[in-house]
N, C-alpha and C positions, 0 to 999 in steps of 0.2 A: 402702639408703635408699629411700623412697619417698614419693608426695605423695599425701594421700589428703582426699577431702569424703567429707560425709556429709547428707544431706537439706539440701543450700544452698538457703535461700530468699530473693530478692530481690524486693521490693515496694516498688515508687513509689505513693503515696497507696495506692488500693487494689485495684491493677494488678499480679498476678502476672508478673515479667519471666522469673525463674526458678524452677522448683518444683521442690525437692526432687529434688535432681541429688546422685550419688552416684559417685566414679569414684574407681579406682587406678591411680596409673601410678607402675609401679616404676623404678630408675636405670636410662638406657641406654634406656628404651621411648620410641618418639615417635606418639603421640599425636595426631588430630585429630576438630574439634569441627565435624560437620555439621549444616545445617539452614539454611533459609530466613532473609531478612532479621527480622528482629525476633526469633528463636527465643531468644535469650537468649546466645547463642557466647561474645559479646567482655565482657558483665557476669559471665559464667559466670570468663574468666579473671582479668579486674577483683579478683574479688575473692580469688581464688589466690592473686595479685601482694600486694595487699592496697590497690589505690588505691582500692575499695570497699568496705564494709560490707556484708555479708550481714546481711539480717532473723531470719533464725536457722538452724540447721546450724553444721557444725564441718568444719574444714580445719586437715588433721596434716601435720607434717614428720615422717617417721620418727615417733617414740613423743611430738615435743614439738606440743600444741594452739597454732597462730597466730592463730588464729580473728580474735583480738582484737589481736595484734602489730602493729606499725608497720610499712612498707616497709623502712625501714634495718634493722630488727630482723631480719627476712624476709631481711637479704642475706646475714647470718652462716649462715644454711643453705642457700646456695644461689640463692634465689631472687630473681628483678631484673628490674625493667623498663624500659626507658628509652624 
């Protein structure tokens, strides 16, 4: 299993927060996200998680698209935020 994006873009009015961010991390790998305040880090996980909406890009669970799924939907593969 593994969690994969693909060119995630988030945009507030017309302010790139995240551009086309593109990462794999397979089970079992840990993972972190450096960069300066504003870089984009915690909207980058935001939308993993799925508390946010990406502008456009795609985020896989294994072979299934969540892109557009729900958080509770999200929790049946694994994924959770509290």
């Amino acid at each position: 299993m593994f969690i994969q994006t693909k060119d995630l873009v988030k945009t507030y009015k017309s302010r790139n927060v995240v551009d086309k961010v593109s990462v794999r991390v397979e089970e079992g790998e840990i993972v972190g996200l450096l960069g300066p305040n504003g870089a984009g880090k915690t909207t980058t996980f935001y939308m993993i998680v799925g508390v946010e909406k990406p502008s456009s890009g795609s985020i896989c669970i294994g072979d299934v698209d969540v892109t557009h799924m729900p958080m509770y939907k999200r929790s049946a593969y694994g994924i959770g935020y509290l």
